[in-house]
C-alpha positions as CSV (number, residue, x, y, z in Angstrom):
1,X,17.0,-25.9,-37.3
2,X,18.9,-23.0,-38.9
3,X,17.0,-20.4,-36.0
4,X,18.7,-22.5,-33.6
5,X,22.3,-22.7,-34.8
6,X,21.9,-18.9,-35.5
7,X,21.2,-18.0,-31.8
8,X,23.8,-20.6,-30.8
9,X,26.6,-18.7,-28.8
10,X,30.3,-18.5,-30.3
11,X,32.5,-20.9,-29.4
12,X,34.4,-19.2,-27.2
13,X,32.1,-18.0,-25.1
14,X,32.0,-21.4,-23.1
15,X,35.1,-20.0,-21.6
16,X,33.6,-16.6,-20.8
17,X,31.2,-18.4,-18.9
18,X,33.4,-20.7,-17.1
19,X,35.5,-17.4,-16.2
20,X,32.2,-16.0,-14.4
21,X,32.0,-19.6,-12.7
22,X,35.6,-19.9,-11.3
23,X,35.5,-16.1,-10.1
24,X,32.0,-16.9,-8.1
25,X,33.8,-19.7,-6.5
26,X,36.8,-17.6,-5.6
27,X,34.4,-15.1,-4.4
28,X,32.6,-17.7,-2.0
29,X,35.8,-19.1,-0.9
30,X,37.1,-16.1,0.1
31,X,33.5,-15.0,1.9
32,X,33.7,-19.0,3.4
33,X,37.6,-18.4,4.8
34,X,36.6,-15.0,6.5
35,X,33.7,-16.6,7.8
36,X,35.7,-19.3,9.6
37,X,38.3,-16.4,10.3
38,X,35.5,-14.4,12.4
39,X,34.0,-17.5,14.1
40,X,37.6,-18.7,15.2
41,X,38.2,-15.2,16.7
42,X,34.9,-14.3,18.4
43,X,33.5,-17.8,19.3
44,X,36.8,-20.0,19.3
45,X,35.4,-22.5,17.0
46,X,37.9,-23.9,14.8
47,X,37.4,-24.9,11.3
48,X,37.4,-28.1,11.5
49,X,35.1,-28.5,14.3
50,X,32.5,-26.3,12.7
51,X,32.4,-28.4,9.5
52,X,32.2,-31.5,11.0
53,X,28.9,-29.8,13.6
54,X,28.1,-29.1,10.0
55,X,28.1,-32.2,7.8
56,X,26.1,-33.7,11.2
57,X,23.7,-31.4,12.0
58,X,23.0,-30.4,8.1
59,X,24.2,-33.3,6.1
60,X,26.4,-33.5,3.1
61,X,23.8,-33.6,0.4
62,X,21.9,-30.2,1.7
63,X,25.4,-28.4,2.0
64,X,26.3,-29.5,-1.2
65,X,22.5,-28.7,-3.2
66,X,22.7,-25.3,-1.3
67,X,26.4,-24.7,-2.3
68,X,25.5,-24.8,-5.9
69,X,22.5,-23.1,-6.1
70,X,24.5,-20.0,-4.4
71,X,27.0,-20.2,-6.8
72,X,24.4,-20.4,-9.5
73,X,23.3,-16.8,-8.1
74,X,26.6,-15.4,-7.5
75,X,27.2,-16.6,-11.4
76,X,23.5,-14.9,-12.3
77,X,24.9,-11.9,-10.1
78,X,27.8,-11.4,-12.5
79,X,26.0,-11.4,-15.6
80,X,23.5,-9.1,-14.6
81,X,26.5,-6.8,-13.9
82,X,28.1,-7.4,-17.3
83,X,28.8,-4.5,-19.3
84,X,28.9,-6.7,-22.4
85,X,25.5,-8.2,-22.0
86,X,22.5,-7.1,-23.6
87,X,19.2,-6.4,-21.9
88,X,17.3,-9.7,-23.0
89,X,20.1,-11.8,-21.7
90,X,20.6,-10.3,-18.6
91,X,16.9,-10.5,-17.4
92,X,17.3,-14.1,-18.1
93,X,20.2,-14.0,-15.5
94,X,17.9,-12.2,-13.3
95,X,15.1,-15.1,-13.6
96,X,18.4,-17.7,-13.4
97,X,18.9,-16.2,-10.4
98,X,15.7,-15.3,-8.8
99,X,14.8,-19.0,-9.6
100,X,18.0,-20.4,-8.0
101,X,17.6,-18.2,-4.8
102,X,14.4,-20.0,-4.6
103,X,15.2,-23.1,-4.7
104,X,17.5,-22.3,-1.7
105,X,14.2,-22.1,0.1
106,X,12.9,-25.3,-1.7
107,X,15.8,-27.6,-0.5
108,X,15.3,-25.8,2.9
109,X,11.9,-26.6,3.3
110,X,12.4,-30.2,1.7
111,X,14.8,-31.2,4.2
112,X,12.7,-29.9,7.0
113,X,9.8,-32.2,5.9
114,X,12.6,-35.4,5.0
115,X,13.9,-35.0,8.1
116,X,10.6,-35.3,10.2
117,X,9.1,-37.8,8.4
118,X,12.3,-39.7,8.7
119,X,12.4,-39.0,12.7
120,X,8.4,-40.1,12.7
121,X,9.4,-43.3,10.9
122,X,12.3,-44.1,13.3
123,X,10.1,-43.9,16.2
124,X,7.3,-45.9,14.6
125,X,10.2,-48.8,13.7
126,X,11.6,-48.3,17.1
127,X,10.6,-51.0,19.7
128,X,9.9,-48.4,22.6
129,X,10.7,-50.1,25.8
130,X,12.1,-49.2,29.0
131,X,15.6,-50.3,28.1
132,X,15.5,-48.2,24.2
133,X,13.8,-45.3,25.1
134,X,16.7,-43.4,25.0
135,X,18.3,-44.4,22.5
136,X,15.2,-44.3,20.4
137,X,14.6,-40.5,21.9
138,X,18.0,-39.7,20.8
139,X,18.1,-40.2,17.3
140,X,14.4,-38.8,16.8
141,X,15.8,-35.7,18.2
142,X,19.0,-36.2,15.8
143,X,16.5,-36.5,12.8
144,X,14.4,-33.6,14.5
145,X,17.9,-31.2,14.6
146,X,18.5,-31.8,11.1
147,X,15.3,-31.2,9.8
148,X,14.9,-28.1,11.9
149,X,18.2,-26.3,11.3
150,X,18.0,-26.7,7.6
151,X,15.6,-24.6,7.5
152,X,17.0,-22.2,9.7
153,X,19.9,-22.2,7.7
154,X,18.5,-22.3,4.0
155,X,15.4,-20.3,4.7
156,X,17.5,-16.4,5.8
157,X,19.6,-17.5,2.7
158,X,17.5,-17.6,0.1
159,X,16.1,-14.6,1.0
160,X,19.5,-13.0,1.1
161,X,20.0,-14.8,-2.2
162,X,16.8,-13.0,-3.1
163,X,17.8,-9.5,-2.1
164,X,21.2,-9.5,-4.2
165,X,19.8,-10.7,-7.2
166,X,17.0,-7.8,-6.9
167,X,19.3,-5.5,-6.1
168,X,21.3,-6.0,-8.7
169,X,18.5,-6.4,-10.9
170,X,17.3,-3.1,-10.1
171,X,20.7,-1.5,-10.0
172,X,20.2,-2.7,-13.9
173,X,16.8,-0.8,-14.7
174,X,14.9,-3.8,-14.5
């Protein structure tokens, strides 16, 4: 038991750790607001209307596992950078991060399969008759779209996710 209290960190670093948090949600709100900025001015799309395509096409639960596992990399990203760090702790960072930019493609690839097996369920519920066979085609192909386009979302951004991390990994000598 006294090993453990011994490596405990000093009570103040909590707060140095928060202060990495709060700037890699700064940083991805400002990346998030000149995203919107550039798709307003060369598409037209406003804000608003691209969240809501969004929260329907993705849902909120992807957007919001996906979210935190990029801030959990931009946070990883900031301590490998750290002047103050020591070697040890900042390849943990770089397994934090490595390990968080996967899992980017593990929620991807999870909602791919929820969503088919949801859309196969649906139509095996659905009484196909004449009269519902739109209706039942349309919300297979609402379960197919989100399945589908979480992976083509999450899939490029993990491996971007994957490249920073590396990058700055290597940029670190390790």
């Amino acid at each position: 038991m006294t090993g453990v209290l011994q490596q405990m960190p000093p009570s103040g670093m909590w707060r140095v750790d928060l202060s990495f948090g709060v700037r890699a949600l700064a940083v991805l709100g400002g990346l998030v607001v000149i995203g919107l900025a550039l798709s307003l001015l060369f598409f037209g799309v406003a804000p608003k209307d691209l969240f809501t395509a969004a929260k329907d096409t993705l849902g909120v639960l992807f957007m919001a596992l996906v979210v935190g596992l990029v801030l959990t990399v931009m946070i990883a990203v900031a301590k490998i950078c750290d002047t103050q760090l020591d070697g040890q702790s900042k390849s943990v960072w770089l397994h934090i991060g490595l390990h968080a930019a996967n899992g980017i493609a593990t929620v991807a690839l999870t909602f791919t399969l929820f969503g088919i097996s949801a859309g196969i369920g649906e139509l095996a519920a659905g009484d196909l008759k004449i009269d519902t066979i739109n209706t039942v085609i349309a919300s297979l192909t609402d379960q197919f779209s989100m399945a589908f386009m979480t992976s083509v979302v999450g899939l490029p951004l993990s491996a971007l996710m994957r490249v920073v991390v590396g990058v700055a990994g290597k940029c670190q000598g390790f």
